[in-house]
FILUM-582368 format. One line per field, with one value per residue (C-alpha): chain; residue number from 1; y, x, z; residue in one letter. Coordinates in nm, 4 decimals. Last residue first. Example, Ala and Ser with C-alpha at 12.3 -4.5 7.8 and 13.67 -1.06 7.14 Angstrom:
<recs>
chain = [A	A]
resi = [2	1]
c2 = [-0.1060	-0.4500]
c1 = [1.3670	1.2300]
c3 = [0.7140	0.7800]
resn = [s	a]
</recs>
This chain:
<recs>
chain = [A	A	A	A	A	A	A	A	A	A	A	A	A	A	A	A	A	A	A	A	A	A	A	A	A	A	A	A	A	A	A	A	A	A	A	A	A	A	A	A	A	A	A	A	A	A	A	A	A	A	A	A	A	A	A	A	A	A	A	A	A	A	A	A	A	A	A	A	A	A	A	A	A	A	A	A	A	A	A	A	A	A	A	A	A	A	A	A	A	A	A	A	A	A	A	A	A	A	A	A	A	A]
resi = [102	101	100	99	98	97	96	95	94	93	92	91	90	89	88	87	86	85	84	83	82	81	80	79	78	77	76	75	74	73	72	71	70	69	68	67	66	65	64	63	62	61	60	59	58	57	56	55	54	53	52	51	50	49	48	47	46	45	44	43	42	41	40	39	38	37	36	35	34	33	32	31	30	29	28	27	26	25	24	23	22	21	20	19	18	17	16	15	14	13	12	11	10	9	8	7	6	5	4	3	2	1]
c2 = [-1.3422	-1.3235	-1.0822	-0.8492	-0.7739	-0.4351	-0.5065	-0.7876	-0.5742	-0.4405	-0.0851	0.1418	0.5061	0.6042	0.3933	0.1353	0.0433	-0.0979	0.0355	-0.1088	0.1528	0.1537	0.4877	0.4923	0.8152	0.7483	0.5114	0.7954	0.7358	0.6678	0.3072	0.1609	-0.0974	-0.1830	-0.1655	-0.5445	-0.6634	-1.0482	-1.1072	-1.3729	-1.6862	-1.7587	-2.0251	-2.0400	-1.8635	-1.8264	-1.7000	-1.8526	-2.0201	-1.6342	-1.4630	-1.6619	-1.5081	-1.1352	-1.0032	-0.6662	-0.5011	-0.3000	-0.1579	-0.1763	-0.3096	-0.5827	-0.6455	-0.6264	-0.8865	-0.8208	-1.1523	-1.1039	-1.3145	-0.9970	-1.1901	-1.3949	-1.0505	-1.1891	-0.9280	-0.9303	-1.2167	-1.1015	-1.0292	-1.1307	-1.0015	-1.3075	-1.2343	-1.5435	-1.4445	-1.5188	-1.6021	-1.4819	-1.6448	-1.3694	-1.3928	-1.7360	-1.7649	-2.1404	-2.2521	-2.5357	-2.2833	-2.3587	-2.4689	-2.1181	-2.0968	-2.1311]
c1 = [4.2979	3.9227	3.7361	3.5634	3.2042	3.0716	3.0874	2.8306	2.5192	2.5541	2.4615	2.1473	2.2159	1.8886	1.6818	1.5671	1.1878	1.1706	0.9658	0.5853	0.4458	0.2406	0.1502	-0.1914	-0.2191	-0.0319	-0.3188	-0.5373	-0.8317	-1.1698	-1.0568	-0.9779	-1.2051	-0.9660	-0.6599	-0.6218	-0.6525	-0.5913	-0.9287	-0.8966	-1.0549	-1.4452	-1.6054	-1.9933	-2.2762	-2.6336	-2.6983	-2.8848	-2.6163	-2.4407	-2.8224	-2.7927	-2.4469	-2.5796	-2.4469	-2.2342	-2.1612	-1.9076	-1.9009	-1.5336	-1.6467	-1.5052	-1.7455	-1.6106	-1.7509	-1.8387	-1.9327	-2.1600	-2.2188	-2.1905	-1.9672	-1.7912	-1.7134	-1.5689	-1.4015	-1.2867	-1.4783	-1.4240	-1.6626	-1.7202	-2.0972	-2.2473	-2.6179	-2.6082	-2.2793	-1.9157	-1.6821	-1.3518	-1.1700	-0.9165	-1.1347	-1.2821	-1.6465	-1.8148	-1.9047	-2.2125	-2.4751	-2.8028	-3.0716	-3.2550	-3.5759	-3.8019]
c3 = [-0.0654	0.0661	-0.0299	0.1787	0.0973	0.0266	-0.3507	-0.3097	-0.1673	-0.5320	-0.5064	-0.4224	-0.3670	-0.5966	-0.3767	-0.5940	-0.7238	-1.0444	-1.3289	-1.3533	-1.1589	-0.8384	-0.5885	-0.6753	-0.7738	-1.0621	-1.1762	-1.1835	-0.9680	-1.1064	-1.1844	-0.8381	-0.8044	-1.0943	-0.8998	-0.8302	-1.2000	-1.1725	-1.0177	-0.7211	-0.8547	-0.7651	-0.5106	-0.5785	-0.4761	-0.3843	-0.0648	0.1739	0.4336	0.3804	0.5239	0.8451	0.9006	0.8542	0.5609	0.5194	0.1791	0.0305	-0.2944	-0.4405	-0.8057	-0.7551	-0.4310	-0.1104	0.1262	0.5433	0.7140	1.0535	1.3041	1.5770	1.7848	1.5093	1.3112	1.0012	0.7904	0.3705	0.2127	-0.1930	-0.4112	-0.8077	-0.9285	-1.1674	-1.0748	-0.8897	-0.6802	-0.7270	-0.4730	-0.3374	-0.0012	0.1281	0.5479	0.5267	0.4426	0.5468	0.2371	0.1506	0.0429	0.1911	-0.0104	-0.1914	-0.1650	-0.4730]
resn = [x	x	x	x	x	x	x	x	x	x	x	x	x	x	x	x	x	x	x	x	x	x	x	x	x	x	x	x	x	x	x	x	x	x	x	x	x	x	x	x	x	x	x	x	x	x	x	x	x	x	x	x	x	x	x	x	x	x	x	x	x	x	x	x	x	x	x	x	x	x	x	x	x	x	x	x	x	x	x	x	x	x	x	x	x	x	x	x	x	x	x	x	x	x	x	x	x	x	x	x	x	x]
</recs>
């Protein structure tokens, strides 16, 4: 059976999810070329000629939660992100360089 085409015209952030359930995101539209480039969860990336999009079968998907997990063979130090605040180490109150008023 061949597929009807799919109703979504892919936007550059939107996510979807495929027939075999794989979660991508549309990351580059080369309207030139008429080609869509997707990142899968995973991190694979994959390239689709515009006439092969219409075909495919999928539906709009949320944005995983979990941004790092393409990420999982790296050590999450590596990554540069920690749960602790970020301050430089001479940061004040911007308050208590303010003149008061008397």
């Amino acid at each position: 059976m061949i597929p009807e085409d799919n109703p979504y015209q892919p936007a550059v952030g939107d996510w979807y999810k495929n027939s075999l359930g794989q979660t991508f995101e549309v990351v580059a539209i080369d309207e030139d070329e008429e080609t869509v480039e997707v990142q899968f969860y995973d991190g694979e990336v994959e390239e689709y000629e515009m006439e092969t999009w219409r075909m495919l079968e999928i539906i709009p998907a949320v944005a995983p939660k979990d941004w790092s997990a393409p990420y999982d063979d790296i050590d999450k130090d590596d990554l540069g992100y920690h749960d602790a605040a970020v301050r430089p180490a001479d940061w004040s109150n911007p308050l208590d360089d303010v003149d008061r008023l008397e």
